[in-house]
N, C-alpha and C positions, 0 to 999 in steps of 0.2 A: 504493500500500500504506500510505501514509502514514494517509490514515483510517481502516481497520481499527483502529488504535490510539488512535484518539480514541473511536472509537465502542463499543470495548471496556469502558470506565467508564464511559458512560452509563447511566441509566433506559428504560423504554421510553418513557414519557413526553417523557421530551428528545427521543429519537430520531425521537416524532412531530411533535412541536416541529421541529424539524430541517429535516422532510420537508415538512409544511406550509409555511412560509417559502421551501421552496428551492422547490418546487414555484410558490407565488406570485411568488417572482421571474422563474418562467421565463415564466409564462404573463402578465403583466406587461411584459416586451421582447416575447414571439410577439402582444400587441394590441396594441402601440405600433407592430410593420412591419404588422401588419396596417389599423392605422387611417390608415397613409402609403398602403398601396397601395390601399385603398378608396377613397380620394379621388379618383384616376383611374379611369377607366372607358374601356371601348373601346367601339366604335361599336352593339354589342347591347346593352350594360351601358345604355348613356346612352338607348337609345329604352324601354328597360324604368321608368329613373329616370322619362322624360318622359312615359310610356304615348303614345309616338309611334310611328311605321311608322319605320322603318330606310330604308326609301327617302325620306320628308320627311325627315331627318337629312341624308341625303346632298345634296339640295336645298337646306338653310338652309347647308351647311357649303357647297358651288359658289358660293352665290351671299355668300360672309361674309356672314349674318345671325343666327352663333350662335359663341359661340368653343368654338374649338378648334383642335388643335395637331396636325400631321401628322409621323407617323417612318419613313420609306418609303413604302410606300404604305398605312399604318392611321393612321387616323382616333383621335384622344385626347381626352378633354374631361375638366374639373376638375369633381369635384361643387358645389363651392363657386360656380366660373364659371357654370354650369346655372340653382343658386339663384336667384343675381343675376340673371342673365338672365330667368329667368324673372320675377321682383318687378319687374323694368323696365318688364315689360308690361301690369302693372297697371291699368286703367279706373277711371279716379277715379268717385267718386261726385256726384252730383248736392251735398252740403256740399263736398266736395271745389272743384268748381267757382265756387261760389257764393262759396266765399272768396278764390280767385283773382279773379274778377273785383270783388271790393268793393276787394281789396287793386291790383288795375291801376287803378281809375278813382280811386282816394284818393291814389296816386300822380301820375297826371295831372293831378288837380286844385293840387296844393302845385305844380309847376312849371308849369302854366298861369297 
C-alpha cells in the first residue's frame, strides 16, 4: 500500500516514466537468465545449431569427438564449445599452406 501514496502526487507522465524503467528493468534480468540458459542446448537444440542428424551427435558424442557434458542420461553441449569446435575444423587454404611450409623450411635452414 505503500505506493498508492507515492503514486498519488504524481503526473501521468512520471507514472509512464515509472513504468517504462521498471518494465526495462525486468525484461533486462528475464534476457540476462535467458542469454545463460541459451548457451546450453540439449541434444535436439545442438543438431538444429549444427544442421546435423541427432543420430551423428550421438556418434561424435560415443566416440569423444565433440564436447559435451552428460546429467543422467541427457546429452548437454555449450554453444560457445560447438563454435570452437566447429573453427577447429577449418581447411586451410592453399596461402594458408604455402606459409606454413616457407615458415618450416626457413626454420630448418637457421639450425641446419
Amino acid at each position: 500500500m505503500e505506493q498508492g501514496i507515492y503514486l498519488s502526487g504524481i503526473s501521468k507522465a512520471e507514472l509512464k516514466d515509472l513504468i517504462k524503467e521498471a518494465l526495462k528493468d525486468i525484461l533486462k534480468e528475464g534476457n540476462d537468465c535467458l542469454s545463460h540458459t541459451a548457451d546450453i542446448l540439449d541434444i535436439k537444440q545442438a543438431a538444429d545449431f549444427l544442421k546435423s542428424k541427432i543420430t551423428t551427435l550421438y556418434e561424435k558424442t560415443s566416440t569423444k569427438t565433440i564436447p559435451h557434458f552428460k546429467k543422467g542420461n541427457k546429452l548437454y553441449f555449450r554453444r560457445q564449445e560447438l563454435e570452437e569446435w566447429i573453427q577447429k575444423g577449418k581447411v586451410k587454404t592453399v596461402d594458408d599452406v604455402q606459409a606454413e611450409a616457407i615458415t618450416y623450411t626457413t626454420r630448418k635452414q637457421r639450425r641446419g
